[in-house]
MARPAKOL-430784 format. One record per atom (N, C-alpha, C): residue in one letter; x, z, y. Coordinates in steps of 0.02 Angstrom, whole numbers, padded with zeros to 5 digits. Layout:
N
<A <X Z Y>>,
...
//
This chain:
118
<X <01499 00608 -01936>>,
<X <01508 00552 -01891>>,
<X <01560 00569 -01839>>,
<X <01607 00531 -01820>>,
<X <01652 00530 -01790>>,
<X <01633 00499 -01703>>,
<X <01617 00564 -01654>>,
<X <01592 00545 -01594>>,
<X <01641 00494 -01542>>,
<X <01630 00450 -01512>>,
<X <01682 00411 -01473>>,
<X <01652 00388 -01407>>,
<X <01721 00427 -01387>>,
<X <01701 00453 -01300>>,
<X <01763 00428 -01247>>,
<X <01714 00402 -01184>>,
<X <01791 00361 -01154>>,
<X <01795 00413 -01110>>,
<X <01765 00482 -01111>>,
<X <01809 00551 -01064>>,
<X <01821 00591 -01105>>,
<X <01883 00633 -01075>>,
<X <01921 00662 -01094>>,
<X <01884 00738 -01111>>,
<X <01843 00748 -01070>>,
<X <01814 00821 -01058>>,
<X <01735 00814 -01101>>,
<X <01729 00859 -01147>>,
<X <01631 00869 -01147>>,
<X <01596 00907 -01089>>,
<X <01525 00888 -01063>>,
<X <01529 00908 -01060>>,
<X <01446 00951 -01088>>,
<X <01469 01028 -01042>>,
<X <01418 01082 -01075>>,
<X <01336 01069 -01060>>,
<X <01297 01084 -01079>>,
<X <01224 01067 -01080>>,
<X <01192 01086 -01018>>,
<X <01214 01173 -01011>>,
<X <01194 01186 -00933>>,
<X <01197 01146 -00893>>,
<X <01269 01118 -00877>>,
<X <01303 01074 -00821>>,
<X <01265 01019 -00826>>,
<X <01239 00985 -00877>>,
<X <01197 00911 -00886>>,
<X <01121 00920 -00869>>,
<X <01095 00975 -00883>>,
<X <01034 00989 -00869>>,
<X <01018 00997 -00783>>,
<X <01080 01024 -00757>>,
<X <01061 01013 -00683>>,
<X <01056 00950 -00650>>,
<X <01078 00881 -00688>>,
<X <01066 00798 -00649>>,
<X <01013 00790 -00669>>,
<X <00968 00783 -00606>>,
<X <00907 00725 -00613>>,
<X <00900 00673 -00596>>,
<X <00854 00639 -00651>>,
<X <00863 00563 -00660>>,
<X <00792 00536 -00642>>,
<X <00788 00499 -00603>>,
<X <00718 00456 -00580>>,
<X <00727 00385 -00594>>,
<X <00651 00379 -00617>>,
<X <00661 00301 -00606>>,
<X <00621 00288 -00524>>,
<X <00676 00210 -00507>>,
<X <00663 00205 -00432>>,
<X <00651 00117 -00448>>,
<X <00599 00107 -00395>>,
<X <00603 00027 -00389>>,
<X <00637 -00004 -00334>>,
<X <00677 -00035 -00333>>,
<X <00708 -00082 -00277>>,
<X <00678 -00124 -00230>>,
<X <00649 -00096 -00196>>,
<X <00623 -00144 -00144>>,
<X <00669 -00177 -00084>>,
<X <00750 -00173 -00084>>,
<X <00768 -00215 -00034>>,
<X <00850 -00206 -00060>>,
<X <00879 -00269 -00049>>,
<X <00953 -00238 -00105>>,
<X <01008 -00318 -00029>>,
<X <01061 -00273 -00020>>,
<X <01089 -00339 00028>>,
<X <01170 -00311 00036>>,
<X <01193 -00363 00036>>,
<X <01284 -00342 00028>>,
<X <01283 -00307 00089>>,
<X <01337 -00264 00097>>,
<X <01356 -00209 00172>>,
<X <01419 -00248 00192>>,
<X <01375 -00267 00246>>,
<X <01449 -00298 00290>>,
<X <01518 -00274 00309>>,
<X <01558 -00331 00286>>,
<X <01633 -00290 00280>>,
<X <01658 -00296 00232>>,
<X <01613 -00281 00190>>,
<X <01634 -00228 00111>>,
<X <01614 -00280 00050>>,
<X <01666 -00311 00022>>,
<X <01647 -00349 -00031>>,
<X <01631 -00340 -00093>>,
<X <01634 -00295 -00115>>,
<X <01597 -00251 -00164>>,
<X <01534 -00211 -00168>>,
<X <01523 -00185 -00107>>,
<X <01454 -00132 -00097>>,
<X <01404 -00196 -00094>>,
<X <01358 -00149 -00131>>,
<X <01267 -00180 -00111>>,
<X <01233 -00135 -00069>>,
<X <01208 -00141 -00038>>,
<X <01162 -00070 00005>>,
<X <01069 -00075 -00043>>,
<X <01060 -00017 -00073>>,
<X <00984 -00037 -00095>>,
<X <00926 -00012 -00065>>,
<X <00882 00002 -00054>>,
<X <00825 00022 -00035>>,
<X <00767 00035 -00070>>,
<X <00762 00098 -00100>>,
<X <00712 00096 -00168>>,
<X <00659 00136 -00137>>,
<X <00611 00139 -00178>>,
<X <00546 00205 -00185>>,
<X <00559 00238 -00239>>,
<X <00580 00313 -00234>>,
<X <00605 00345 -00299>>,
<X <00535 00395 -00297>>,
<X <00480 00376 -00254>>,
<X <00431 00441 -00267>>,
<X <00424 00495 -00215>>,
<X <00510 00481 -00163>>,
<X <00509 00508 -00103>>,
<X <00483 00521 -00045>>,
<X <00470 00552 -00002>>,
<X <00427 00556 00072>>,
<X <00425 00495 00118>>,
<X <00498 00448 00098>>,
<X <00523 00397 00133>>,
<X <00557 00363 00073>>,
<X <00599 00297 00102>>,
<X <00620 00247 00054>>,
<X <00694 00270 00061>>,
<X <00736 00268 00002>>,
<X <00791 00304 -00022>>,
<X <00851 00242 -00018>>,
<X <00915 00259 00019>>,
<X <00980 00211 00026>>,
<X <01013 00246 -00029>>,
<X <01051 00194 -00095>>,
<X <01109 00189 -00137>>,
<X <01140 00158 -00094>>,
<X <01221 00157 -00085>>,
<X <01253 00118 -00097>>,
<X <01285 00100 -00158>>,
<X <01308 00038 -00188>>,
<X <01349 00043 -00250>>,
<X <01398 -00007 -00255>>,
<X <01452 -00013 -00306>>,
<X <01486 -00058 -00284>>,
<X <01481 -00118 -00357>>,
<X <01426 -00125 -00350>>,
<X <01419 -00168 -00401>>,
<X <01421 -00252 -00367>>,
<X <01425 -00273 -00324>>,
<X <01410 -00333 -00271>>,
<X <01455 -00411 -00313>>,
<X <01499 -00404 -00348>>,
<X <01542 -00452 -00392>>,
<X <01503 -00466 -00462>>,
<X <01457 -00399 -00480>>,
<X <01399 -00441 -00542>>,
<X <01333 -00460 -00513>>,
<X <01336 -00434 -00445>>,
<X <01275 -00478 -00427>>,
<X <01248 -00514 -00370>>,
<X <01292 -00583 -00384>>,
<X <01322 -00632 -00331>>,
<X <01242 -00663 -00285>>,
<X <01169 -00648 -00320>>,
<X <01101 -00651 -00298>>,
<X <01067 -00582 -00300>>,
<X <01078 -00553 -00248>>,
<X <01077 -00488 -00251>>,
<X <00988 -00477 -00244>>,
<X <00949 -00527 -00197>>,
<X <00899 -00517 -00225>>,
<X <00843 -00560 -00266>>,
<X <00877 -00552 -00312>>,
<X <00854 -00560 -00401>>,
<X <00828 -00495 -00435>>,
<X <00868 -00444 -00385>>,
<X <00856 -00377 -00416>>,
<X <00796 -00355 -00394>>,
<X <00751 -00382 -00326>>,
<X <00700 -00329 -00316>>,
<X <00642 -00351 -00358>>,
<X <00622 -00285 -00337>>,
<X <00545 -00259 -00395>>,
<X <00578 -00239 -00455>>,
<X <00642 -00232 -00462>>,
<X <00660 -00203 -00548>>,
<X <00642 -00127 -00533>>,
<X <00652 -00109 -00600>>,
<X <00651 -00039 -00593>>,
<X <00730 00002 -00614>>,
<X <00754 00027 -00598>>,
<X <00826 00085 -00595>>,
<X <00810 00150 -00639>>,
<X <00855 00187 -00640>>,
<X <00849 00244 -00656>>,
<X <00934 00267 -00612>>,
<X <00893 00314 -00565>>,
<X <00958 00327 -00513>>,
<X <00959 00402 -00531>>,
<X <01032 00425 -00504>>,
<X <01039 00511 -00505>>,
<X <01015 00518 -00438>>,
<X <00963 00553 -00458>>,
<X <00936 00587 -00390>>,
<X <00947 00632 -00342>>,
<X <00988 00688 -00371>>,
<X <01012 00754 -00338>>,
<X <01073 00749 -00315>>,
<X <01117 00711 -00329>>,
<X <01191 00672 -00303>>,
<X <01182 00712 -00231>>,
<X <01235 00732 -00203>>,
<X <01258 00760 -00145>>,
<X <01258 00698 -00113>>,
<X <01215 00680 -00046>>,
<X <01229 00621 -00016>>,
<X <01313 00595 00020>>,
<X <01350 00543 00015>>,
<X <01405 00523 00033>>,
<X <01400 00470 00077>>,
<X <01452 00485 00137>>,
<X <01448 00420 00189>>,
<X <01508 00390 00157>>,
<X <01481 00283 00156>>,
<X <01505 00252 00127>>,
<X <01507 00199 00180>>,
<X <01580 00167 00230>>,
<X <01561 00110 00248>>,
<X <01496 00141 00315>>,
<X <01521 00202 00345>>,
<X <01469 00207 00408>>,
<X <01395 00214 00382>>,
<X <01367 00234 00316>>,
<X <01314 00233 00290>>,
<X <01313 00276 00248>>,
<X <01243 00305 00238>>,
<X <01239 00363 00177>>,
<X <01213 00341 00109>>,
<X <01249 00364 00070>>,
<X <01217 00332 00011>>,
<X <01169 00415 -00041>>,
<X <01124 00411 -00054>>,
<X <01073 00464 -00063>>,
<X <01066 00465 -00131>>,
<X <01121 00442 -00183>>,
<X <01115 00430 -00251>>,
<X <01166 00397 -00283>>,
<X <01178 00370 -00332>>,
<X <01199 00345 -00388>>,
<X <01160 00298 -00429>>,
<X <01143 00234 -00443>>,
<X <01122 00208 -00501>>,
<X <01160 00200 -00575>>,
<X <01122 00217 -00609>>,
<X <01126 00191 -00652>>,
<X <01170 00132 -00694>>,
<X <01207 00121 -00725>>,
<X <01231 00049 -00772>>,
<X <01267 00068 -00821>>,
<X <01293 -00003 -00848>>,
<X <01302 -00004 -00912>>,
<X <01369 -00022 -00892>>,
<X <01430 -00022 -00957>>,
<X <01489 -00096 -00934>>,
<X <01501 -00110 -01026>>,
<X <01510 -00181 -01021>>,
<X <01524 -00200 -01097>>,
<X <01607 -00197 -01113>>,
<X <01615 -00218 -01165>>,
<X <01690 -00223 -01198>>,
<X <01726 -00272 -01137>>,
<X <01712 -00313 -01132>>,
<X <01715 -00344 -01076>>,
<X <01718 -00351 -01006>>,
<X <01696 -00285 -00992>>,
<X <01701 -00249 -00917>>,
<X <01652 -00272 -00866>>,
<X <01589 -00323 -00912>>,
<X <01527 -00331 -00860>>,
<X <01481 -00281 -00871>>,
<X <01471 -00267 -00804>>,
<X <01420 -00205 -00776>>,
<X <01353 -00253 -00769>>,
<X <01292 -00191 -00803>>,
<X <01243 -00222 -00768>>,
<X <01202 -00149 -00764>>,
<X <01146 -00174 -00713>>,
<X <01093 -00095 -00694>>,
<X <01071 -00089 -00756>>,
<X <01049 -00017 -00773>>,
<X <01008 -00009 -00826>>,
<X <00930 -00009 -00791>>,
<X <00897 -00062 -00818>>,
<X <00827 -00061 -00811>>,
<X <00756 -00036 -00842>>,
<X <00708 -00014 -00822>>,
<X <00662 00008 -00878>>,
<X <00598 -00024 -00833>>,
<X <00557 -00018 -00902>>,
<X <00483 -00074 -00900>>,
<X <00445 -00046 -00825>>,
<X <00417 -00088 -00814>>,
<X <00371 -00080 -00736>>,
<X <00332 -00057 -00734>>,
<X <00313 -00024 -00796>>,
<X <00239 00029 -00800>>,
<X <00259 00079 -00794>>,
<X <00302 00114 -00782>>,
<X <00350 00179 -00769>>,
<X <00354 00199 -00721>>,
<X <00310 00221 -00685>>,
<X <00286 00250 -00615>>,
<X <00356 00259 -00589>>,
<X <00373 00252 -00517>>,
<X <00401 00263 -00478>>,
<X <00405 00329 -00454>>,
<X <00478 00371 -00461>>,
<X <00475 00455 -00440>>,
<X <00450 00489 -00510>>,
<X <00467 00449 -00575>>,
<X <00462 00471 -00650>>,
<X <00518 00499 -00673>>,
<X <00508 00559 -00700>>,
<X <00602 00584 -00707>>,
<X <00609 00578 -00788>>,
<X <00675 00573 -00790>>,
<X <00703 00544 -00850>>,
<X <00732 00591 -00881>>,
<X <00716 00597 -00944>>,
<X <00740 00665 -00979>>,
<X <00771 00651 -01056>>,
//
Protein backbone atom coordinates (compact mmCIF):
# COMPACT_ATOMS: atom_id res chain seq x y z
CA UNK A 1 0.00 0.00 0.00
CA UNK A 2 1.16 3.20 -1.01
CA UNK A 3 1.04 5.64 2.28
CA UNK A 4 -0.28 9.37 1.48
CA UNK A 5 0.83 12.04 3.57
CA UNK A 6 0.28 15.89 3.37
CA UNK A 7 3.86 16.25 5.55
CA UNK A 8 6.85 16.14 4.39
CA UNK A 9 8.61 14.59 7.51
CA UNK A 10 7.58 11.03 9.42
CA UNK A 11 7.35 11.14 12.21
CA UNK A 12 9.28 8.63 14.87
CA UNK A 13 7.13 6.72 17.48
CA UNK A 14 9.07 7.99 20.52
CA UNK A 15 8.31 11.61 19.49
CA UNK A 16 4.36 10.59 19.04
CA UNK A 17 4.16 8.72 22.16
CA UNK A 18 5.03 11.81 24.17
CA UNK A 19 1.38 13.83 22.94
CA UNK A 20 -1.39 13.31 25.12
CA UNK A 21 -4.70 13.18 24.02
CA UNK A 22 -7.89 13.71 26.27
CA UNK A 23 -11.18 13.77 25.65
CA UNK A 24 -12.63 17.21 27.00
CA UNK A 25 -16.27 18.47 27.10
CA UNK A 26 -17.02 22.03 26.12
CA UNK A 27 -18.78 23.72 28.48
CA UNK A 28 -18.48 27.42 27.20
CA UNK A 29 -17.14 28.28 23.55
CA UNK A 30 -17.43 32.42 22.46
CA UNK A 31 -15.58 34.39 19.63
CA UNK A 32 -12.40 36.54 21.28
CA UNK A 33 -12.90 39.95 20.72
CA UNK A 34 -10.99 41.58 18.04
CA UNK A 35 -10.08 38.46 16.45
CA UNK A 36 -12.22 37.14 13.69
CA UNK A 37 -11.16 33.85 13.53
CA UNK A 38 -10.41 32.71 17.23
CA UNK A 39 -13.07 30.94 19.40
CA UNK A 40 -12.06 31.00 23.09
CA UNK A 41 -13.34 27.41 24.67
CA UNK A 42 -13.78 26.39 28.10
CA UNK A 43 -13.75 22.64 28.66
CA UNK A 44 -13.50 19.99 31.62
CA UNK A 45 -10.61 17.83 30.43
CA UNK A 46 -10.60 15.97 34.01
CA UNK A 47 -8.49 18.91 35.33
CA UNK A 48 -8.26 20.59 38.95
CA UNK A 49 -10.02 23.57 37.14
CA UNK A 50 -11.78 24.28 33.72
CA UNK A 51 -9.19 24.39 30.78
CA UNK A 52 -8.92 27.66 27.97
CA UNK A 53 -8.22 26.49 24.02
CA UNK A 54 -8.02 29.04 21.93
CA UNK A 55 -8.56 28.04 18.18
CA UNK A 56 -9.01 29.54 15.07
CA UNK A 57 -11.71 27.72 13.85
CA UNK A 58 -14.53 30.82 14.34
CA UNK A 59 -15.45 30.99 10.14
CA UNK A 60 -16.82 27.09 10.47
CA UNK A 61 -18.55 27.93 13.35
CA UNK A 62 -20.66 30.96 12.72
CA UNK A 63 -23.11 29.40 16.13
CA UNK A 64 -20.46 28.84 18.20
CA UNK A 65 -22.67 27.67 20.88
CA UNK A 66 -24.06 24.69 19.10
CA UNK A 67 -20.86 23.25 20.22
CA UNK A 68 -21.44 22.98 24.00
CA UNK A 69 -21.83 19.69 25.77
CA UNK A 70 -19.90 18.03 22.69
CA UNK A 71 -17.18 16.13 23.49
CA UNK A 72 -13.31 17.02 21.84
CA UNK A 73 -10.39 15.22 21.95
CA UNK A 74 -7.72 18.04 22.70
CA UNK A 75 -3.72 17.76 22.97
CA UNK A 76 -3.27 18.07 26.36
CA UNK A 77 0.44 18.56 27.12
CA UNK A 78 0.79 21.45 24.37
CA UNK A 79 3.18 24.06 25.93
CA UNK A 80 0.60 26.76 26.88
CA UNK A 81 0.67 29.95 24.24
CA UNK A 82 -0.53 33.57 24.73
CA UNK A 83 -2.96 34.25 21.96
CA UNK A 84 -4.76 37.69 21.56
CA UNK A 85 -3.77 38.69 25.51
CA UNK A 86 -4.97 35.07 26.51
CA UNK A 87 -3.58 31.66 27.16
CA UNK A 88 -4.51 28.98 25.28
CA UNK A 89 -3.69 25.49 27.41
CA UNK A 90 -4.10 23.12 24.32
CA UNK A 91 -4.92 22.33 20.87
CA UNK A 92 -8.17 20.66 19.63
CA UNK A 93 -8.61 18.41 17.65
CA UNK A 94 -10.19 18.47 13.67
CA UNK A 95 -10.58 17.29 10.62
CA UNK A 96 -10.38 19.42 7.00
CA UNK A 97 -12.04 17.85 3.80
CA UNK A 98 -10.93 18.05 0.06
CA UNK A 99 -12.66 21.04 0.28
CA UNK A 100 -10.97 22.83 3.06
CA UNK A 101 -14.02 22.54 5.63
CA UNK A 102 -12.77 21.97 9.09
CA UNK A 103 -14.79 20.47 11.59
CA UNK A 104 -13.96 19.29 15.55
CA UNK A 105 -13.43 15.76 15.80
CA UNK A 106 -16.09 14.54 18.19
CA UNK A 107 -16.58 11.36 20.26
CA UNK A 108 -19.78 9.78 21.97
CA UNK A 109 -20.80 11.31 25.48
CA UNK A 110 -20.25 8.24 27.40
CA UNK A 111 -16.52 8.86 27.27
CA UNK A 112 -15.74 10.21 30.55
CA UNK A 113 -14.24 13.46 30.62
CA UNK A 114 -10.13 13.54 31.41
CA UNK A 115 -10.20 9.95 29.20
CA UNK A 116 -6.95 9.68 27.34
CA UNK A 117 -6.81 8.66 23.89
CA UNK A 118 -4.48 6.17 22.70
Amino acid sequence: TELVSIKDKEVKFDDFDKVELKVAEIIDVQKVQGADKLLQFRLDAGDSDDRQILSGIAEYYPEPKDLLGKKVIIVANLKPRKMRGQVSQGMLLSSEDANGKVQLVTVPESIANGSTVE
